[in-house]
N, C-alpha and C positions, 0 to 999 in steps of 0.2 A: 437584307435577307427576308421570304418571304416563302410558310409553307403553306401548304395547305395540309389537314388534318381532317380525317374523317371516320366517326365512329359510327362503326356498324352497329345501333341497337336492336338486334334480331332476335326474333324469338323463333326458340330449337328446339327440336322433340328428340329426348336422350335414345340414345341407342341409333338414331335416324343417320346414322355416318355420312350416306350416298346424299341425303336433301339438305344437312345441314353442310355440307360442302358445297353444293352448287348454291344455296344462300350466301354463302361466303366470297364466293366466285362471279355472283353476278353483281353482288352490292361491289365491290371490287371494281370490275370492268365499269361500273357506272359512276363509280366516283372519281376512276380514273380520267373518263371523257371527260370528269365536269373541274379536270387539274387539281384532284387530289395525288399526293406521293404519301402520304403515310393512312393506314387504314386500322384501326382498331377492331379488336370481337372481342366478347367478352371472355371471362375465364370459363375455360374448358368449354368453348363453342363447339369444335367439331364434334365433340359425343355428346354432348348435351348437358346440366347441371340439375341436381348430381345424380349418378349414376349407379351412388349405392355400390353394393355386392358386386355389379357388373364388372366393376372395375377390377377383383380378382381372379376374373375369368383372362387366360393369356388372351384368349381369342377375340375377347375384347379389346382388348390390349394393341393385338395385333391391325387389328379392323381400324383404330383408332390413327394409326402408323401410317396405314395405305393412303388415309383418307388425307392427312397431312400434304404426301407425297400427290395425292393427284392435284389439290389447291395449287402448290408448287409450280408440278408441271402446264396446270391448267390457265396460271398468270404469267409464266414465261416471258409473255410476247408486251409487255406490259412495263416497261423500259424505264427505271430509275422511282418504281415504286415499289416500297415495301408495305407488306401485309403482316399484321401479327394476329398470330392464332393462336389460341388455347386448347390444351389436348393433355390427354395422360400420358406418361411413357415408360419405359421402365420393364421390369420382368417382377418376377412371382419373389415377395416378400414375405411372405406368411411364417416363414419358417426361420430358425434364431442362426441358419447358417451363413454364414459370412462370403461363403460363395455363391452366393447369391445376390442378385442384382436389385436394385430397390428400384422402387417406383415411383413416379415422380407428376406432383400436379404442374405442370412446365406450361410454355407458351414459345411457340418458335414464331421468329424472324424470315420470312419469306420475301426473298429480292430473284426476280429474273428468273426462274426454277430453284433455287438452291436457297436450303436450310443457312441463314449467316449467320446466326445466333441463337441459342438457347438458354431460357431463363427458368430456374426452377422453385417454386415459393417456397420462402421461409418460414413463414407464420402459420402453423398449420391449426385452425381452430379446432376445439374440442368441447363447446359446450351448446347449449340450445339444441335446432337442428341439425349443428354441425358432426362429423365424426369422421375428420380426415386424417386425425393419428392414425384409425383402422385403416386405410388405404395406401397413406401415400409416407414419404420420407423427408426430410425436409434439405430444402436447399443452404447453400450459406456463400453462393456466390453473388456478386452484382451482374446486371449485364446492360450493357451501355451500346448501342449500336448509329450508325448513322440514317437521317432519314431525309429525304431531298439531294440536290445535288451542287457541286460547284459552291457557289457564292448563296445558295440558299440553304448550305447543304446544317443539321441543326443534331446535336449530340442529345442521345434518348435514353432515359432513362427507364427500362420496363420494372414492375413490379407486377404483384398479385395480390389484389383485394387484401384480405389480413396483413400484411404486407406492407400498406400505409398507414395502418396504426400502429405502428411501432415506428421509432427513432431511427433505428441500428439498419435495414433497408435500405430507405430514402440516403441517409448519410453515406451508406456502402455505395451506391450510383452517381450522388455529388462529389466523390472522391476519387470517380473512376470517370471522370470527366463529363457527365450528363448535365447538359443547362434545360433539359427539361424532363418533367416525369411523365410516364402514361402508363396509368392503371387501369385492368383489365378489371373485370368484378364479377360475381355472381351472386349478390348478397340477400337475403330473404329480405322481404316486408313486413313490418310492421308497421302500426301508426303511429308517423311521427320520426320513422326510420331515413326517411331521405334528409329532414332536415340536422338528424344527427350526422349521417355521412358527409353531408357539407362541410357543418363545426370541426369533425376530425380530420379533414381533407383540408382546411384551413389553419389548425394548427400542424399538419406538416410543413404544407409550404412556408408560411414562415419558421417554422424553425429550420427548412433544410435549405429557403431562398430562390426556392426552382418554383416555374409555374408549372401546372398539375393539369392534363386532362383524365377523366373519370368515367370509361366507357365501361356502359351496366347492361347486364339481362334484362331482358322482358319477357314475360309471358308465365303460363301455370303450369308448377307440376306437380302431380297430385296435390299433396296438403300445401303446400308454399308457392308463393307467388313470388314473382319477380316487375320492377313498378318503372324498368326506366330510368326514367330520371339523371339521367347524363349530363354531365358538367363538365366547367373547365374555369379554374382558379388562374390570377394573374401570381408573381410572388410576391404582391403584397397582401393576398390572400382575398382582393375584390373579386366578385364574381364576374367571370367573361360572357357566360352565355349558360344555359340550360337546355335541354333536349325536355318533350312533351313528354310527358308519365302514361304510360299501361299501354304503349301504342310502340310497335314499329318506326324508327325511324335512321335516315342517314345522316346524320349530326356533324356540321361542317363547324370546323374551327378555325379560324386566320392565325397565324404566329409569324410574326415579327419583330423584327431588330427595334431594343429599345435601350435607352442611355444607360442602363445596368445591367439587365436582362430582356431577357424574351417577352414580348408583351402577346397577350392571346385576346383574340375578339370571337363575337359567336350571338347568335341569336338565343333571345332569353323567351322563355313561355310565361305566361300568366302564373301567379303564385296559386299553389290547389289548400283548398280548406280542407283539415284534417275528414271532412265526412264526403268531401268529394273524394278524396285518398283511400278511404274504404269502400265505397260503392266501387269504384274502379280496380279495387283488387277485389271485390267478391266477383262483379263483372267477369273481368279476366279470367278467376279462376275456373268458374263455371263452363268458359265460353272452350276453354283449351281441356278441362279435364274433361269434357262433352267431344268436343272435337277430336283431340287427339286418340281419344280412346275408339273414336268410329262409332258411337251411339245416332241412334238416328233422331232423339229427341229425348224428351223429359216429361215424367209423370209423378203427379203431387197431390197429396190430401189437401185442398181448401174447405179447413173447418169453419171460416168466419171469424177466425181469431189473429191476433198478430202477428205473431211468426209463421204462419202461413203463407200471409198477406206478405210481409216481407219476401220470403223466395219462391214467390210467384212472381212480383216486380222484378228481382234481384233474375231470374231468368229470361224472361224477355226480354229485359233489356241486354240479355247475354245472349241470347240464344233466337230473337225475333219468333211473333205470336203461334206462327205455325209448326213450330216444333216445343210447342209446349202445351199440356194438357191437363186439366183441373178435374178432380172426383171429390165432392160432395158426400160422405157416406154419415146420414145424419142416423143418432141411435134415438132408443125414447127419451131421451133427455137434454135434445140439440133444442135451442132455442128459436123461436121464429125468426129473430131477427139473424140466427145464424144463417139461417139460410138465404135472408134477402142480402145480408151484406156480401154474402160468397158470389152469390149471382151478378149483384151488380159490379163487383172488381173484374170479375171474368168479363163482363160484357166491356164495361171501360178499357180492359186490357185486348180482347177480341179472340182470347182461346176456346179452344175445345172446352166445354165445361160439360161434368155430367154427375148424377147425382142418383148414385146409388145405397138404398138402404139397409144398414143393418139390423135393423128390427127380427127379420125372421130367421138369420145366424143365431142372433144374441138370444132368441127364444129356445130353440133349438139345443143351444148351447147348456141354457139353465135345465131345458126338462132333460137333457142326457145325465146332469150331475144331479138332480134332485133328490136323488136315493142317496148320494152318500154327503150329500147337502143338507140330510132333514135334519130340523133344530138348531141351523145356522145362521146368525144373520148375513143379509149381504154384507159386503166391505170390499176391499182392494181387488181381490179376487175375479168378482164379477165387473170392476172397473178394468183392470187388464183384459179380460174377456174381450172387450168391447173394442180395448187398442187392435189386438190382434188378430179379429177379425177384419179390420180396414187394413191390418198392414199383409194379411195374405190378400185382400183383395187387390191391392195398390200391386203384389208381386205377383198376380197373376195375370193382370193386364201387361206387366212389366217384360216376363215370360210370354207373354203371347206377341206382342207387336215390337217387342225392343227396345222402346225406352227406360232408360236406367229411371229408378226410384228416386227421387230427393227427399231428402227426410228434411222434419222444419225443425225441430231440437236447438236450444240455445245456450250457451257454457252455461246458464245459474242454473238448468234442469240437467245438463250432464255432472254441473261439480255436485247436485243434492239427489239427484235418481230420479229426480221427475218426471220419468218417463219410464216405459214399457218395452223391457227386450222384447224381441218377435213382435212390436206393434208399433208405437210410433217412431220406434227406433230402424225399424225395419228397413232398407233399403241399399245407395249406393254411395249417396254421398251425401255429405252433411252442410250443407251452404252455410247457415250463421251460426254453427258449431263453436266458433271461436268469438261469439256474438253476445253478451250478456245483456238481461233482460233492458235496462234500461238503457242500454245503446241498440236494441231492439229498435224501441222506442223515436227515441232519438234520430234511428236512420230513418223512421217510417216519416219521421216529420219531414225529416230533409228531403228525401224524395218525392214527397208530395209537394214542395215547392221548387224543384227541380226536374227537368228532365233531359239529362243531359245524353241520353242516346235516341232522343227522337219517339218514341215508344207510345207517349202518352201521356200527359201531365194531371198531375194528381187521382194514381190509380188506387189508390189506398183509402173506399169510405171511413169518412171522419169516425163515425160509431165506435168502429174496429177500432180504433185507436186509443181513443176514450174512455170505452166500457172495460170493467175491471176485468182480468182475462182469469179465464178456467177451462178446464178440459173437458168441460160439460157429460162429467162420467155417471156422477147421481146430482137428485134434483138440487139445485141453487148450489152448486158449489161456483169457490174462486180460489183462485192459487195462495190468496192469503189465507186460508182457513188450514192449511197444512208447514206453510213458510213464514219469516219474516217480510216484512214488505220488502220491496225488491232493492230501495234504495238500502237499505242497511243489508241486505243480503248481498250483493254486488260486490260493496264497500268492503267488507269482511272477506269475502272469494277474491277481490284483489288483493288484499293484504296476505292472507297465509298460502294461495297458491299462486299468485303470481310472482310475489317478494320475497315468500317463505318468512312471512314475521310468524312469532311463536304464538299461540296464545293468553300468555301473562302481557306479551306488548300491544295488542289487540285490544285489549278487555284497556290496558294503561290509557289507550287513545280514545276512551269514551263511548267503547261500545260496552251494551248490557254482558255481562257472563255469561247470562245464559242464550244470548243469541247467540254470541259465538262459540259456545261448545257446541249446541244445537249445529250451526252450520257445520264446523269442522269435524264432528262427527259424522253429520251426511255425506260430506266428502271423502272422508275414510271409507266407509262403511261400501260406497256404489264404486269402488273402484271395476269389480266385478263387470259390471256394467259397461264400464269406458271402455274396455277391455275386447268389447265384443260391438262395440259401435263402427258404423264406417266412417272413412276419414272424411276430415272438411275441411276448409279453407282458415289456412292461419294469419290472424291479422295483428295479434296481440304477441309480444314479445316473450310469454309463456303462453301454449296452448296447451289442450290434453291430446297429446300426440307425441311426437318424436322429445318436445319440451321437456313433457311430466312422464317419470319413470318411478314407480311405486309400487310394491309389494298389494297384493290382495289380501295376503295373512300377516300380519304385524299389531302388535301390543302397544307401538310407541305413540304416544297420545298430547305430547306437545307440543 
């Protein structure tokens, strides 16, 4: 016995019915030339993942149905190969009446024109970015179909992502005669997320004895990323092969007859370091929520500071030098070295740079308030000034020529407020949004001794890196003069919003008390703020987005 197996890891822009079917249709015909009979897509390919709201729309619904149907018709001629596709189906659930049809996150079997099988998930998750209770209904069948032919011909076991982490599934399709499994997936990214899906995709197969293929999304939408990373487990749970992360590709699997079971072969990629794993998802995210959305480019404040420097790197190499653009808007209190470090990254990198001053805004500013100003000192007030001047500047360019805004904001100033609604917050989208301070840090090092999209090597001057970072709003400040150093500030934002530890276990693990009420209180306090931020890219396994769901008015303080 001998198939061949091939996962389509494509990446799909939701809603895109008509292009994500002809993706489907031509990885198909090409795998078929190359003596594939079985093809994998991931969960819910033809509409895209996820789809949100949409999915309550019939007309969605609908659209989704046709799209199935032209796949179908369109591989007809395609003789002893099956296609599995993911898609919604189902009618309008919203309502508690029982004549009513549910709707279902399913995956049809596609042989020769005709629907042979339909699989509808079980596991319907409900926490993090998930929220397919709202949607969808859950299945409680197996579905076991054939794939190849004759003497090659190999009993399938389909599932759906949440699906193989549970027992009750896998067992349902080993019972219903499947010697092997093939999971579909659409599962977000975080760091560190592929090598858990391996470990849980290895203790299924041995416990249920089947070997596993593990066909995934790729690409960005909106806030989540999708990373690849395609497998296929033998049953003794060795690994057969890997498909390459953040990229397209057509992932061929061998299976064959072996002295117990099926045995799977496949080509393995190079193992990726947790900080190539995030450049490559901020990459992607940038590179598709720029693309897909139709923008023609990108435009950014380079202060000279970190997180600048960061997703000005972090777009290039997403977005290559010419559809990226740097403004310079130094006020009275930008440092010189700010401005040679800004110029020399631009010129390393080869963007547009340009540098416009805020000086006669920010004057302007103060002699219009001066009357109801007299007898005040400066303070925050006239630092906001100064954000918000660059961040209407930044959205007028943005407004005139089209490129979306990128704000440079990183989770330790979104979890404490460090930042300025209408000013540095201003914009469209949030790159290292999901980024905390010292994995700032950290990526700035990595990519300086990396360059793995060709772009540039070492675009990030050392300075920038080095020098203590501030917002250069009044004279000699630094970001420690208002926070914690960043290491114990980090430490503390992972613990009570990433984990939700309380604060008495916080303080128990050796942090000061009063650091961490200090933090936990800035985090209460700017919820406001998050609230009204644009989205970013999520790398971390809570972010402040679909994640973290939190009251603005709330008393509760442990």
């Amino acid at each position: 016995m001998t198939l061949k197996i091939c996962v389509a890891q494509l990446n799909f822009v939701v809603g895109d019915m008509a292009g994500n079917s002809q993706k489907i249709i031509d990885a198909a015909r090409s795998a078929y030339a190359a003596g594939t009979r079985l093809l994998l897509t991931p969960e819910l390919s033809i509409c895209g993942y996820a789809a949100e709201d949409l999915f309550l729309r019939s007309s969605f619904i609908a659209a989704c149905d046709d799209a199935v149907k032209t796949v179908a018709r369109e591989l007809a001629g395609l003789k002893g190969m099956a296609v599995v596709v993911g898609h919604p189906t189902g009618g309008d659930n919203r309502t508690r009446s029982v004549a009513v049809q549910s709707r279902y996150n399913a995956a049809s079997v596609l042989r020769e024109g005709e629907v042979v099988a339909r699989y509808a998930k079980h596991e319907l998750p409900n926490y993090q970015v998930f929220d397919e209770r709202r949607y969808f209904t859950p299945g409680n069948q197996a579905c076991v179909f054939d794939a190849g032919e004759g003497a090659d011909k190999v009993r399938v076991g389909l599932l759906i992502c949440e699906d193989a982490w549970f027992d009750a599934p896998a067992r349902l399709a080993r019972e219903a005669g499947a010697q092997l499994l093939a999971v579909i997936n659409a599962s977000p990214f975080h760091v560190g997320k592929g090598d858990e899906r391996e470990q849980m995709m290895r203790l299924r197969v041995n416990d249920c004895g089947l070997p596993l293929v593990y066909a995934h999304l790729v690409g960005g939408q909106d806030e989540v990323v999708f990373e690849g990373h395609s497998f296929a487990l033998n049953a003794d749970g060795a690994l057969a092969g890997r498909a390459p992360s953040f990229e397209e590709n057509l992932f061929d699997v061998h299976a064959e007859a072996g002295h117990n079971a099926i045995v799977l072969s496949a080509s393995t990629g190079p193992l990726r370091t947790p900080e190539a794993d995030l450049w490559g998802a901020l990459v992607l995210g940038v590179r598709d929520y720029i693309g897909k959305n139709g923008f023609p480019g990108v435009i950014l404040g380079l202060s000279g500071g970190i997180d600048s420097a960061l997703v000005l790197a972090v777009a290039v190499d997403a977005l290559g030098k010419d559809r990226v653009r740097a403004v310079m808007m130094p006020s009275p209190y930008t440092a010189d070295i700010s401005w040679i470090d800004a110029r020399e990254m631009a010129e390393r990198l080869g963007v547009r740079y340009d540098e416009i001053s805020i000086v006669p805004e920010f004057e302007a500013f103060k002699a219009s308030l001066a009357q109801e100003f007299k007898g005040l000192a400066e303070d925050t007030t006239e630092e906001n000034i100064q954000a918000r001047i660059r961040g209407t500047l930044l959205m007028a360019l943005s407004n005139k020529f089209g490129s979306i805004v990128l704000t440079t904001g990183n989770k330790s100033e979104m979890a404490t407020g460090y930042c300025t609604l209408y000013g540095d917050m201003a914009g469209g989208f949030a790159v290292i949004k999901d980024l905390v301070k010292t994995t700032v840090f950290r990526m700035a090092r990595w990519r300086n001794a990396h360059d793995p999209y060709g772009c540039g090597s070492k675009p990030i001057p050392e300075r920038i890196i080095t020098r203590p970072p501030s917002a250069e709003l009044r004279p000699d400040q630094t970001d420690q003069d208002s926070l914690p150093p960043y290491e114990v500030l980090d430490a503390i934002l992972e613990r009570y919003m990433e984990n939700d530890q309380d604060i008495e276990t916080i303080v128990a693990a050796g942090f000061s008390r009063e650091d961490v009420e200090r933090v936990t209180r800035l985090i209460r306090v700017n919820e406001y703020k998050r609230r009204q931020a644009p989205i970013g890219i999520r790398v971390t396994h809570r972010s402040f987005g679909k994640d973290w769901r939190y009251p603005i008015t709330s008393k509760f303080r442990a």
